[in-house]
ROSE-4610 file (N, C-alpha, C; in Angstrom, 1 decimal, always signed):
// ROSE-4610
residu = [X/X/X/X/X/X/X/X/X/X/X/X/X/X/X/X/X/X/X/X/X/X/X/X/X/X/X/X/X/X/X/X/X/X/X/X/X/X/X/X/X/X/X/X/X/X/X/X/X/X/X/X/X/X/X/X/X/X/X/X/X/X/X/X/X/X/X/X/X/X/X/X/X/X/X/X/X/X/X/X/X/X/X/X/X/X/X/X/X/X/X/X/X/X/X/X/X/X/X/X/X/X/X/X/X/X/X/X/X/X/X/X/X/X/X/X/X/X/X/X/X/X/X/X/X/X/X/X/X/X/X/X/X/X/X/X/X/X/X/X/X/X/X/X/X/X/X/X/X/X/X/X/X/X/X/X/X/X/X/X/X/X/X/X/X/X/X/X/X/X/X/X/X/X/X/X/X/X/X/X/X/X/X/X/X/X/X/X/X/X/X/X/X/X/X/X/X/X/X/X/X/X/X/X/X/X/X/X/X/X/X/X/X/X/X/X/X/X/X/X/X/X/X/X/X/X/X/X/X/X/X/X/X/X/X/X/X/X/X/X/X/X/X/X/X/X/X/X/X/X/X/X/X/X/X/X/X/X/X/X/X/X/X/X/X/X/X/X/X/X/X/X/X/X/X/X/X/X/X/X/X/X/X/X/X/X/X/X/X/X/X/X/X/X/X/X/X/X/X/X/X/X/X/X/X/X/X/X/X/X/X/X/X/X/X/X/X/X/X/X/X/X/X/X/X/X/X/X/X/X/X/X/X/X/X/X/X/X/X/X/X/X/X/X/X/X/X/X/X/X/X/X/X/X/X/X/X/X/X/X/X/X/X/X/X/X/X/X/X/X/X/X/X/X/X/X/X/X/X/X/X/X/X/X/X/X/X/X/X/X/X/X/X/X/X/X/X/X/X/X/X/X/X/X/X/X/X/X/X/X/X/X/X/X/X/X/X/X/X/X/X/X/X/X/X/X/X/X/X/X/X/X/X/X/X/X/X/X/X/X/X/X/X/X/X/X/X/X/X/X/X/X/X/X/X/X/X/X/X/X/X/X/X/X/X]
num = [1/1/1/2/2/2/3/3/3/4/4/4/5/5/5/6/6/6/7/7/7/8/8/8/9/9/9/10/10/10/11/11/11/12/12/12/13/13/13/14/14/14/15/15/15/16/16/16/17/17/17/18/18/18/19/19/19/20/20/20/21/21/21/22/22/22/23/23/23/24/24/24/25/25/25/26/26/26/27/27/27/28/28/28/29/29/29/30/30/30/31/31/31/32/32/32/33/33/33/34/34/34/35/35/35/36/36/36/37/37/37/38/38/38/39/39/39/40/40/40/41/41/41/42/42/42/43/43/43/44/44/44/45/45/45/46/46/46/47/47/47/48/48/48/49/49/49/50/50/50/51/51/51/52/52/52/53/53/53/54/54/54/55/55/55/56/56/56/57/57/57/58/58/58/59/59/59/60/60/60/61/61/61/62/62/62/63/63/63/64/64/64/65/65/65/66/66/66/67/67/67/68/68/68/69/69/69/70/70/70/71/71/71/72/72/72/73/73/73/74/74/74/75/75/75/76/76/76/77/77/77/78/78/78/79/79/79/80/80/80/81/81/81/82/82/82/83/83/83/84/84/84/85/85/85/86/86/86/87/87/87/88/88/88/89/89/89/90/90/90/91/91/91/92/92/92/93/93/93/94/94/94/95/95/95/96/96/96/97/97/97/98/98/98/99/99/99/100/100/100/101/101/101/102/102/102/103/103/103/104/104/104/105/105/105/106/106/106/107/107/107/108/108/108/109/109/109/110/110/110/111/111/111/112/112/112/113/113/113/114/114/114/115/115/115/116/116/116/117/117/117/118/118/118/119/119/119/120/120/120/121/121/121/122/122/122/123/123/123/124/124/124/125/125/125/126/126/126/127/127/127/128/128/128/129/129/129/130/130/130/131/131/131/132/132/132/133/133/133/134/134/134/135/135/135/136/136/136/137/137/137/138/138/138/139/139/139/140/140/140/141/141/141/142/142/142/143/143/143/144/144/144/145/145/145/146/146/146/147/147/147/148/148/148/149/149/149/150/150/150/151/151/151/152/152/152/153/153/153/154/154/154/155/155/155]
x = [+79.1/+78.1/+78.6/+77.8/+78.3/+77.6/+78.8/+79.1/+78.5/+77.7/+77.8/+78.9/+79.5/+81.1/+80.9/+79.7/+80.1/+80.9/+80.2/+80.9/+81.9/+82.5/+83.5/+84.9/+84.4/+85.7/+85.2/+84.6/+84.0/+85.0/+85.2/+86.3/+87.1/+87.9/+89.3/+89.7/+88.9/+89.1/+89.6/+89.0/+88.9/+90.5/+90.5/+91.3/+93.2/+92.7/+94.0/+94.5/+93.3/+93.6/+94.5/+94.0/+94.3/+95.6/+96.1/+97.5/+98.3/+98.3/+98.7/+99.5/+98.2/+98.1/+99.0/+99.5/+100.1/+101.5/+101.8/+103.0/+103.7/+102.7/+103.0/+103.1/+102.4/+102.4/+103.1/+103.8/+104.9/+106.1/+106.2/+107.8/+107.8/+106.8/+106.9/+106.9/+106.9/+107.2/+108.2/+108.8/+110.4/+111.0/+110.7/+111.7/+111.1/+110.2/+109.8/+111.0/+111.1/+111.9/+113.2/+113.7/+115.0/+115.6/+114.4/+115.0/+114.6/+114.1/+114.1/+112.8/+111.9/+110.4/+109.7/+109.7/+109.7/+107.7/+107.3/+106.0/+105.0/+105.7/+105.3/+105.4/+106.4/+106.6/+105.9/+105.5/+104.4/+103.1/+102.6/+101.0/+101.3/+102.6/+102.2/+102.3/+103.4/+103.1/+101.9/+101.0/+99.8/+98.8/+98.7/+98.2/+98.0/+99.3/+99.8/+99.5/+99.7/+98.9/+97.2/+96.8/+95.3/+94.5/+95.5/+95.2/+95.0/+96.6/+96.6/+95.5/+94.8/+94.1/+92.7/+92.6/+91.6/+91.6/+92.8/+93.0/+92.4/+92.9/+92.7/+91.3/+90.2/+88.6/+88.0/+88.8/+88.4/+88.8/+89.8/+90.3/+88.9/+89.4/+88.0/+86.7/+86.1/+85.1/+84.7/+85.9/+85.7/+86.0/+87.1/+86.6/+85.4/+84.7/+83.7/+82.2/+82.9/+81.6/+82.2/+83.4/+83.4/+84.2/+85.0/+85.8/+87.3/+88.3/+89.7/+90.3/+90.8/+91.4/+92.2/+92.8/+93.8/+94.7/+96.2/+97.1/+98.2/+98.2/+98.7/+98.9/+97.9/+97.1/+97.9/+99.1/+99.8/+99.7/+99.0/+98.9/+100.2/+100.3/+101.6/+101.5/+102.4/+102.8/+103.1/+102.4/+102.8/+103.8/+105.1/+106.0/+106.5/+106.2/+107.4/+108.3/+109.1/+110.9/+110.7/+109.4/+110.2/+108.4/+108.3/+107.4/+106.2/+106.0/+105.1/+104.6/+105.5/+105.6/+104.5/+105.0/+104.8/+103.3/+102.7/+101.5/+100.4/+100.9/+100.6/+99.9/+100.7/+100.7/+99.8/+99.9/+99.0/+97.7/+97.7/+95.9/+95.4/+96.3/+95.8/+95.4/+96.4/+95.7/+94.6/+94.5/+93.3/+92.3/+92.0/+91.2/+90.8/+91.6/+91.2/+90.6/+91.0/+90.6/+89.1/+88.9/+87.7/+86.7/+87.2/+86.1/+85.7/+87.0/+86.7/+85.9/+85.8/+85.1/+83.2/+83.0/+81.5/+81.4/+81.7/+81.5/+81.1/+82.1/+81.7/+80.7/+80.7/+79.3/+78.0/+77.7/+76.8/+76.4/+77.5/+77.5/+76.7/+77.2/+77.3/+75.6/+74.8/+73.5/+72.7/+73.2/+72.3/+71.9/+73.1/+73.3/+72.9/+72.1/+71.3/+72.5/+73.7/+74.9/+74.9/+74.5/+74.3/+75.8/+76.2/+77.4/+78.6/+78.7/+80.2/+79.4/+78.5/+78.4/+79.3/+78.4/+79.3/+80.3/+81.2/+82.7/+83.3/+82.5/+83.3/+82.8/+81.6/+81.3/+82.2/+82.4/+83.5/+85.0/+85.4/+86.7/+86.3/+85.4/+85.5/+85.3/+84.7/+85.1/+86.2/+87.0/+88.5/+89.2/+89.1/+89.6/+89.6/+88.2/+87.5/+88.3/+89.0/+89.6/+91.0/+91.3/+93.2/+93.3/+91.7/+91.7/+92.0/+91.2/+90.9/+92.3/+92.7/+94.7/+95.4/+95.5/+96.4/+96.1/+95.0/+94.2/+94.6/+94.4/+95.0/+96.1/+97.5/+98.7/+99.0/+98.2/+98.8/+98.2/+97.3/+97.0/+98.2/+98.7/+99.7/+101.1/+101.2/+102.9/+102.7/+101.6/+101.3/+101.3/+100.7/+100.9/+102.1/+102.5/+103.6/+105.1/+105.0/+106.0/+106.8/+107.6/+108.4/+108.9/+110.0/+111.2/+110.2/+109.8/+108.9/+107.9/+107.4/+106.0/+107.6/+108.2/+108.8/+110.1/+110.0/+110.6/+109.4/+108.3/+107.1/+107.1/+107.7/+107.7/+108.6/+109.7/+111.1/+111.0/+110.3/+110.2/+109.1]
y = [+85.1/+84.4/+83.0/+82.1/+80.7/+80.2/+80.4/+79.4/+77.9/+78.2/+76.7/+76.2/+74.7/+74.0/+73.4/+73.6/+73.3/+74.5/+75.7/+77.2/+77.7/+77.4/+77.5/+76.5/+75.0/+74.2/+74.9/+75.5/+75.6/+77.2/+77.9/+79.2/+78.8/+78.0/+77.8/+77.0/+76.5/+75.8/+76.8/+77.9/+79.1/+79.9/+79.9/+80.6/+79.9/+78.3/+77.7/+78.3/+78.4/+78.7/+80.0/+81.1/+82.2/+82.7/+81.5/+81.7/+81.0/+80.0/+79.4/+80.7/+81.1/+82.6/+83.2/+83.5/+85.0/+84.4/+83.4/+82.6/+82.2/+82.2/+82.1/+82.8/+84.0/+85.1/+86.2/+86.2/+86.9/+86.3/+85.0/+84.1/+84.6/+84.7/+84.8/+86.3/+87.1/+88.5/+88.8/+88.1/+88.3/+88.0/+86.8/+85.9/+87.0/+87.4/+88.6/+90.2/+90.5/+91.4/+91.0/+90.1/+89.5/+89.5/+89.4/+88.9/+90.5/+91.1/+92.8/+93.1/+92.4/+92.4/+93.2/+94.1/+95.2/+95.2/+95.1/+95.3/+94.1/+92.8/+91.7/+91.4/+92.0/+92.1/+92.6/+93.9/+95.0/+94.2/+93.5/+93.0/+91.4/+90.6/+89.8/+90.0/+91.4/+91.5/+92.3/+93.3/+93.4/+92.2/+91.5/+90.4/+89.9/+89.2/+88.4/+89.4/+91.4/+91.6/+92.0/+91.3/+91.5/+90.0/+89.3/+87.9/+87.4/+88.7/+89.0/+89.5/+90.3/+91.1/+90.3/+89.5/+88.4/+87.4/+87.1/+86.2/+86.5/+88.1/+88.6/+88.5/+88.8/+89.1/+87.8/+87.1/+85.4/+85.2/+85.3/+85.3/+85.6/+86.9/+87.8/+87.1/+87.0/+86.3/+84.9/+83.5/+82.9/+83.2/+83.7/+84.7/+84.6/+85.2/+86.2/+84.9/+84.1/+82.7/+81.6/+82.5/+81.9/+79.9/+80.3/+79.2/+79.6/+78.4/+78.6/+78.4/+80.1/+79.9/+79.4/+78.3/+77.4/+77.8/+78.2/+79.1/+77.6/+76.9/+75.5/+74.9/+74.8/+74.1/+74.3/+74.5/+75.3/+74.0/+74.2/+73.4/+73.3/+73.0/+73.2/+74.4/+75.0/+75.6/+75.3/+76.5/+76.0/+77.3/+76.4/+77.1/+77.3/+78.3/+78.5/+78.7/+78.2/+78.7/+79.4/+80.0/+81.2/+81.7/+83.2/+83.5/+82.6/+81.7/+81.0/+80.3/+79.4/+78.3/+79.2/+80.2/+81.3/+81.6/+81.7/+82.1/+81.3/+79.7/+78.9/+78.2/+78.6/+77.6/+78.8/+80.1/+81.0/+80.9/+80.0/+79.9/+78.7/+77.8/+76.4/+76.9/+77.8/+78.1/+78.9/+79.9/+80.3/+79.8/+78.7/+77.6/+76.9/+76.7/+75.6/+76.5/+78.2/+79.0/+79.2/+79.1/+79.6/+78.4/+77.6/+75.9/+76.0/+76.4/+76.1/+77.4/+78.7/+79.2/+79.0/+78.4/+78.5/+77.3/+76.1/+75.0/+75.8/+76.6/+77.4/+78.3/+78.9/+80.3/+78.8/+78.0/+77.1/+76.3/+76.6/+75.9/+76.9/+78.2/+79.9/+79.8/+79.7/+80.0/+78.8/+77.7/+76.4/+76.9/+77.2/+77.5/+78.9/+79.8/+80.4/+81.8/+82.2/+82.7/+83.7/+84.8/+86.0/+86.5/+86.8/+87.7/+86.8/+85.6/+84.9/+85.0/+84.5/+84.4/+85.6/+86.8/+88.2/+88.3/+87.8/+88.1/+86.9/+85.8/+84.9/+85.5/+85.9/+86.7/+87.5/+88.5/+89.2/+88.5/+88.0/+86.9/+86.6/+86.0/+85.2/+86.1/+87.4/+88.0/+88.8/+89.0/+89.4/+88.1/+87.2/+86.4/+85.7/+85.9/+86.0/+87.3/+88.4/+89.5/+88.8/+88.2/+88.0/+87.2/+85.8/+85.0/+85.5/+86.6/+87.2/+87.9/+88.7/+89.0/+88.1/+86.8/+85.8/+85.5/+85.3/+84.7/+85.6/+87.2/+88.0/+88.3/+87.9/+87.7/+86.4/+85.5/+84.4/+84.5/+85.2/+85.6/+86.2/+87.8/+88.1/+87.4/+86.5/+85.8/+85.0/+84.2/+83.5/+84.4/+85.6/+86.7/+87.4/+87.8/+88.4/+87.4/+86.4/+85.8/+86.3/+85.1/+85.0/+86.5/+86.7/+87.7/+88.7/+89.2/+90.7/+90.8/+89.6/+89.8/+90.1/+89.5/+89.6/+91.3/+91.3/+92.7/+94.1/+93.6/+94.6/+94.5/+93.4/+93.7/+94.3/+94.6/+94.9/+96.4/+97.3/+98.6/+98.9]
z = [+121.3/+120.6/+120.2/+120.5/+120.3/+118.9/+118.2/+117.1/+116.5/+115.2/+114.7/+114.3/+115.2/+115.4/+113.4/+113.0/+110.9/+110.7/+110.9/+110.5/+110.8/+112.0/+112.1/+111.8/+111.2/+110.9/+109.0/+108.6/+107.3/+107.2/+108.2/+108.3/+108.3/+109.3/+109.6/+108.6/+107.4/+106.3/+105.1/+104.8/+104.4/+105.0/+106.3/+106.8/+106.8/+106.5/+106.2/+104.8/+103.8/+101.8/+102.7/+103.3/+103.5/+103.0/+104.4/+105.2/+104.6/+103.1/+102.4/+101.1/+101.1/+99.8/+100.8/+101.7/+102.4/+102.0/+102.4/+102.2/+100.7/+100.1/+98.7/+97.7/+98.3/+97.3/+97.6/+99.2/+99.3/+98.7/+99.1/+98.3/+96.8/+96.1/+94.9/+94.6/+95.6/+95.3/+95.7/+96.5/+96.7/+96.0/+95.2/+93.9/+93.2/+92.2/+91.2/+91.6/+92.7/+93.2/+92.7/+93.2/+92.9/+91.9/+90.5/+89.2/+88.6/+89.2/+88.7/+88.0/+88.7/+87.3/+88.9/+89.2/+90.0/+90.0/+88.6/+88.5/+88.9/+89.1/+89.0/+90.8/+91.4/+92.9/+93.4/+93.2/+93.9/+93.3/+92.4/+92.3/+93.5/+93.1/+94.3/+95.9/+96.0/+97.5/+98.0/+97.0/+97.0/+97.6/+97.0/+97.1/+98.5/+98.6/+99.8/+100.8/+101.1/+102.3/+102.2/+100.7/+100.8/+101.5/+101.3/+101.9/+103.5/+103.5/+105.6/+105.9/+105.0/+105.8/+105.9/+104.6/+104.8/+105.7/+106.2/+107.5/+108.5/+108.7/+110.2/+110.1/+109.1/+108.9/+109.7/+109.0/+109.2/+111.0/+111.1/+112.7/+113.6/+113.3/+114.1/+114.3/+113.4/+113.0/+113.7/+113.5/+114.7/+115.8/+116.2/+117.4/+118.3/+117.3/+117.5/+117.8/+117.2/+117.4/+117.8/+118.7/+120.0/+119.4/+118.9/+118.4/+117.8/+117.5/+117.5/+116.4/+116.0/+114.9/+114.7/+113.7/+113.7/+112.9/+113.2/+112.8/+112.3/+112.7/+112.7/+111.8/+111.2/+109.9/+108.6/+107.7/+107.2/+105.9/+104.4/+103.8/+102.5/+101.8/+100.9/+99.9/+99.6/+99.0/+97.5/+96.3/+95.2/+94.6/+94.9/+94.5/+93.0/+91.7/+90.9/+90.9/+89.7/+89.7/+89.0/+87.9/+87.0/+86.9/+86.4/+85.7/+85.3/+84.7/+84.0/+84.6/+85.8/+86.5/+88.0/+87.8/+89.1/+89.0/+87.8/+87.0/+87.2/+87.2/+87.1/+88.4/+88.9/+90.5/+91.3/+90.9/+91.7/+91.3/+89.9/+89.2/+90.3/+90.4/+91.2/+92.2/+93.0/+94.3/+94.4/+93.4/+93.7/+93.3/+92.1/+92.1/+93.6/+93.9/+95.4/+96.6/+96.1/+97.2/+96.8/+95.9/+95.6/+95.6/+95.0/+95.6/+97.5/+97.9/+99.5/+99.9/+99.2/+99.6/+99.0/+98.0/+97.7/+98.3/+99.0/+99.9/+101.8/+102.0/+103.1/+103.0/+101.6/+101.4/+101.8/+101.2/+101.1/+102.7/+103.0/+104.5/+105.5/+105.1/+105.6/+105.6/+104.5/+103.8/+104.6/+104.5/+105.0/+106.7/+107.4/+109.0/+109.2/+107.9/+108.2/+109.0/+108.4/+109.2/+107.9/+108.1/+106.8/+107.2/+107.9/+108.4/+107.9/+108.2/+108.0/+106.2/+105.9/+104.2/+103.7/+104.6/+103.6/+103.8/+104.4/+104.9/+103.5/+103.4/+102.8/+101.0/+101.1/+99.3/+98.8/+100.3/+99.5/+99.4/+100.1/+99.8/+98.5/+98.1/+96.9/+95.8/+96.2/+94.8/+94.3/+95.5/+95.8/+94.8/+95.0/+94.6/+93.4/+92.5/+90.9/+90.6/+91.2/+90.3/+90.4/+91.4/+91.8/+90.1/+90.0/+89.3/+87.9/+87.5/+86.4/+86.0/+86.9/+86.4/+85.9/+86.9/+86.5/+84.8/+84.8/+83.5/+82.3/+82.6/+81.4/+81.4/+82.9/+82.7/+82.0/+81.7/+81.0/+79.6/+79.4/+78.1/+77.1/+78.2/+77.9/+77.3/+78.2/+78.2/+77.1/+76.6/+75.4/+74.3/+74.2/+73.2/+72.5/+73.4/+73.5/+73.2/+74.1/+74.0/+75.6/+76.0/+77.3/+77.8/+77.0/+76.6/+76.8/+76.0/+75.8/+77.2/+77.6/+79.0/+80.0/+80.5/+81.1/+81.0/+79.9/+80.3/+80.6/+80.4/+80.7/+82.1/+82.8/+84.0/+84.7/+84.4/+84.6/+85.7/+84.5/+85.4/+86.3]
């Protein structure tokens, strides 16, 4: 099926945030591993293969409208050095994931493309919950204090 060439650079725009998240939110579950916060590893390596698997959706999908997913495209990385810093940098990205996705839902809706919309609705509400953790993990670490959030994640 041949593809509107908007919807599909409007995916592979989507599918760059993807493969940014896969990369960033495994690095930061390996560093969370490393430092022994065990509980803070398994939510970001969660994550990072919830993001593969949003890639592959997206893949598929241009694919499927007959256009090239761009694997290439690899945008920066927001790397923490600790907990906070880590908290921090995964709000921004999912802020920028979620702008690039209601700019594509809109694109999705205008070109009259129900199917890529629903693929990208549910991304984005996957990603209002990723949003919503971070937000009451930083509730937490202000609460509680450094020391204490950080040993809740230990085991």
């Amino acid at each position: 099926m041949q593809g509107n060439p908007e919807i599909n650079r409007a995916l592979n725009k989507v599918l760059r945030g993807q493969l940014i998240a896969i990369n960033q939110y495994f690095l930061h579950a390996r560093m969370s591993a490393n430092w022994g916060l065990e509980k803070f590893n398994h939510q970001e390596y969660h994550r990072s293969i919830t993001a593969m698997k949003q890639a592959d959706e997206l893949i598929k999908r241009i694919l499927f409208l007959e256009g090239l997913p761009n694997l290439q495209d690899l945008g920066k990385l927001y790397l923490g050095e600790n907990i906070p810093e880590i908290l921090m940098n995964d709000q921004q990205l999912s802020r920028e994931l979620m702008a690039e996705l209601r700019v594509a839902i809109l694109a999705c809706e205008q070109a009259q493309d129900y199917v890529s919309r629903e693929l990208l609705q549910e991304i984005l509400e996957e990603e209002e919950e990723q949003m919503d953790w971070l937000e009451s993990q930083q509730w937490l670490l202000s609460h509680t204090g450094e020391p204490n959030y950080l040993q809740s994640l230990a085991s």
